[in-house]
C-alpha positions as CSV (number, residue, x, y, z in Angstrom):
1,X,0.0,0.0,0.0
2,X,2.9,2.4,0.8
3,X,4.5,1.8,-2.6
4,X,0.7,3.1,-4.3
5,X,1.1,6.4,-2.3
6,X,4.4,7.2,-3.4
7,X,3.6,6.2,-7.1
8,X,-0.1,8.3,-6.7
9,X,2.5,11.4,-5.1
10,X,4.9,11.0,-8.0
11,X,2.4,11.0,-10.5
12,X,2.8,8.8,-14.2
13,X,5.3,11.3,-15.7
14,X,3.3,11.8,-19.5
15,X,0.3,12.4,-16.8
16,X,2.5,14.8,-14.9
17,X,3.7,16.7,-18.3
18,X,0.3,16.8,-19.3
19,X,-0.7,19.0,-16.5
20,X,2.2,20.8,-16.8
21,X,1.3,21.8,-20.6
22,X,-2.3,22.5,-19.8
23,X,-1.0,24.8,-17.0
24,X,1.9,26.9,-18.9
25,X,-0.7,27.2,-21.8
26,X,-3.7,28.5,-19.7
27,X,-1.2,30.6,-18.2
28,X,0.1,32.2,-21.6
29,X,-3.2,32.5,-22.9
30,X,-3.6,34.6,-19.6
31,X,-1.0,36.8,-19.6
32,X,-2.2,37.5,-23.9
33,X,-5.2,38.3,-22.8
34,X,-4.4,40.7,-20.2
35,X,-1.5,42.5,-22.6
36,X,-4.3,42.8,-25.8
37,X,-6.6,44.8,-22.9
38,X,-3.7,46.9,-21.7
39,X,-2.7,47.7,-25.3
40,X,-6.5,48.5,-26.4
41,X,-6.4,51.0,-23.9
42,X,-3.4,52.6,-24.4
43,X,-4.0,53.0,-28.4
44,X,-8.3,53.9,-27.9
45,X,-7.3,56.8,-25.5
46,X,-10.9,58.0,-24.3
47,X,-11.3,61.7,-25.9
48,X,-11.6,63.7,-23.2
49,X,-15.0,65.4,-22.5
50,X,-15.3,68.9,-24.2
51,X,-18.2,70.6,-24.4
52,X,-18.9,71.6,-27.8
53,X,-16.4,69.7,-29.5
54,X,-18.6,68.0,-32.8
55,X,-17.2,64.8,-34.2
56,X,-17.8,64.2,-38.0
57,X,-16.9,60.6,-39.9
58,X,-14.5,61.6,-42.7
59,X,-15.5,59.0,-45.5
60,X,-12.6,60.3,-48.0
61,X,-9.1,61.3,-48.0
62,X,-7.3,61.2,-51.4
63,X,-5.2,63.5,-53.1
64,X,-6.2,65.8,-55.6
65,X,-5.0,68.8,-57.2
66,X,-8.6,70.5,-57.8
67,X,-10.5,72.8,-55.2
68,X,-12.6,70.9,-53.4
69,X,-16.4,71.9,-52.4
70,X,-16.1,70.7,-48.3
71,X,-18.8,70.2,-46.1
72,X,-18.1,73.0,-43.3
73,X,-16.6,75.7,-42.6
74,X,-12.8,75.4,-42.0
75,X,-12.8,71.9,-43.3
76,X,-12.4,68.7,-40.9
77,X,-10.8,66.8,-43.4
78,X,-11.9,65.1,-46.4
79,X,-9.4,65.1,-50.1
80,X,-6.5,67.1,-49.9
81,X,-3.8,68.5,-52.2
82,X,-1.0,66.4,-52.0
83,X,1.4,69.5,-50.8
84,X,0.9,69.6,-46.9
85,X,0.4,73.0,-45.3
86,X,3.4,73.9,-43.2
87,X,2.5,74.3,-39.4
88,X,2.6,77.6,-37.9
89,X,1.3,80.3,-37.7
90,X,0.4,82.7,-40.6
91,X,-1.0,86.5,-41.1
92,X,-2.7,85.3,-44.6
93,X,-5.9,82.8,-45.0
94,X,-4.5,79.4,-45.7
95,X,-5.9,77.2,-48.8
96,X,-8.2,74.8,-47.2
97,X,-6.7,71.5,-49.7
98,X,-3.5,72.5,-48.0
99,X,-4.4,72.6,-44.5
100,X,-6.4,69.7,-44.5
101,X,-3.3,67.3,-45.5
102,X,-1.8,69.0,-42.7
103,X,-5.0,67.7,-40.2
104,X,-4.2,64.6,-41.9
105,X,-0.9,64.5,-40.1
106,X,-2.4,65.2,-37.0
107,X,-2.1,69.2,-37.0
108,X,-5.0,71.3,-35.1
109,X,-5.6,74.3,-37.1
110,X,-7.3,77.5,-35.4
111,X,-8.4,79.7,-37.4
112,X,-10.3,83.3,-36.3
113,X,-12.1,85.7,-38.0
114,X,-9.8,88.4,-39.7
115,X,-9.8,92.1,-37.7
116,X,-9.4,90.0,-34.4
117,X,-7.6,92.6,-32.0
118,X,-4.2,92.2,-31.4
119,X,-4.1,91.2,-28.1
120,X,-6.7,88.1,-28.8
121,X,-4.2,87.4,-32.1
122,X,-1.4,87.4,-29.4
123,X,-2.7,85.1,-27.3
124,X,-3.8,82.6,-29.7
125,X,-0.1,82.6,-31.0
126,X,1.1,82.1,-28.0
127,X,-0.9,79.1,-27.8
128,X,0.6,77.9,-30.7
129,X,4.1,79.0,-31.3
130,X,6.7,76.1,-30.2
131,X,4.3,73.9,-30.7
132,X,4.6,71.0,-33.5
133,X,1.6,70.0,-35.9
134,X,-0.6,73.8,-34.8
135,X,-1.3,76.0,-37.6
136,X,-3.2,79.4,-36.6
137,X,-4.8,81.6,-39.8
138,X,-7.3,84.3,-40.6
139,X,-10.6,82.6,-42.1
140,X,-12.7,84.7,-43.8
141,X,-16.1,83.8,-43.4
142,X,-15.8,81.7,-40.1
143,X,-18.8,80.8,-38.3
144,X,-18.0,82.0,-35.0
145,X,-14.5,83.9,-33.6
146,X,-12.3,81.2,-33.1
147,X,-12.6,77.4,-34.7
148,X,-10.4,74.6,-33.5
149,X,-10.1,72.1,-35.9
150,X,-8.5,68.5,-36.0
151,X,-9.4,65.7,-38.3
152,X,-13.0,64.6,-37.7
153,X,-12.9,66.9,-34.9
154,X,-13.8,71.0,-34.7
155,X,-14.7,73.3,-31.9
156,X,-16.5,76.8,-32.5
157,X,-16.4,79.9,-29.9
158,X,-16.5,83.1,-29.7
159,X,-14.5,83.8,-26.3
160,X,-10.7,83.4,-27.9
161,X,-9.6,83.5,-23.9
162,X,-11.9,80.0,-23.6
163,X,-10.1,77.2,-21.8
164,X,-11.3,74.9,-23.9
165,X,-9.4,75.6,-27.1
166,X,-6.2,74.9,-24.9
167,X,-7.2,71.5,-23.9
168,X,-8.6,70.9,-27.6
169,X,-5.0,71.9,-28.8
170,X,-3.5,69.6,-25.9
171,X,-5.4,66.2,-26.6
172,X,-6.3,66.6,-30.6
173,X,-2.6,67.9,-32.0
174,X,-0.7,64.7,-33.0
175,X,-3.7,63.4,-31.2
176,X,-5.6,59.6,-32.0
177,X,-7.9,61.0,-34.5
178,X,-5.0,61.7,-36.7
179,X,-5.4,59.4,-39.7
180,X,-1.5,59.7,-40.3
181,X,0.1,60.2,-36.8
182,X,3.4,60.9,-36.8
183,X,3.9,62.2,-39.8
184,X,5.9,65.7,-40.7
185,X,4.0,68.7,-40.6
186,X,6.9,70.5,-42.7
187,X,8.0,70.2,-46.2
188,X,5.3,71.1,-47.9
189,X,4.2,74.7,-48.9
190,X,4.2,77.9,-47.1
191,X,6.2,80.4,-45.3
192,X,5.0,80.5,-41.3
193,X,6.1,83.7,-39.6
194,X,9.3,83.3,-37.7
């Protein structure tokens, strides 16, 4: 009887290799599982709740060398030239085929309604100078003072001192949304003031 124990203890070694397997396999799948969830949520970053901020689906994205007739007003993407905008900030309108390749890249673009006083102008440059993938222009037309616009993604106000556009700026520029993140936002056309 004491030689059964010892043999039960022991275990029948392809029995005992078995387990083994079955173990260091649950185990892995375990450990997969749990890296897949942690990588989800680090690529899906949750956009951060701000209030106004409009989301649009942006069905199209080629390259074309014709004006195109966009939806809105600064466009949130859609075909662009194939010449990106340069980032920065600029005392002239931009072309909108231009600046959208440049959204494509994952720039934010604010744009304000020209004969903005000087002070406002200064402070919306400040928000943007140093500051990779921002481009800041006069828009002629614009549907309220100040627009903040990323790919898919736009915010309209007409306080240019609203918190908001900072954290738009923050979360959106080189942001998830763009459809070509981590590409330049240089080489393309324009002169940005220094």
């Amino acid at each position: 009887m004491h030689r059964a124990a010892d043999e039960f203890a022991l275990g029948d070694p392809p029995r005992r290799r078995g387990v083994v397997w079955v173990f260091l396999l649950t185990a892995t799948l375990a450990i997969l599982a749990a890296d897949l969830v942690g990588f989800t949520r680090l690529t899906e970053q949750s956009e951060p709740e701000i209030a106004g901020v409009e989301r649009f689906a942006i069905r199209e994205r080629g390259h074309t060398t014709e004006p195109v007739a966009y939806d809105r007003v600064p466009p949130a993407g859609g075909p662009h030239d194939p010449a990106l905008q340069n980032c920065g900030v600029y005392a002239e309108p931009l072309r909108n085929e231009n600046a959208v390749h440049s959204l494509e890249h994952g720039a934010v673009w604010l744009t304000y309604r020209p004969g903005l006083p000087a002070w406002q102008l200064d402070m919306l440059s400040g928000l943007i100078k140093g500051k990779h993938h921002t481009l800041l222009s006069p828009y002629p037309g614009l549907p309220a003072t100040v627009v903040a616009t990323a790919w898919g993604r736009q915010l309209a106000l007409d306080d240019p001192a609203d918190p908001r556009i900072a954290r738009f700026l923050d979360f959106y520029r080189a942001g998830p949304q763009a459809v070509e993140k981590g590409a330049p936002c240089d080489g393309g056309v324009g002169n940005p003031l220094p």
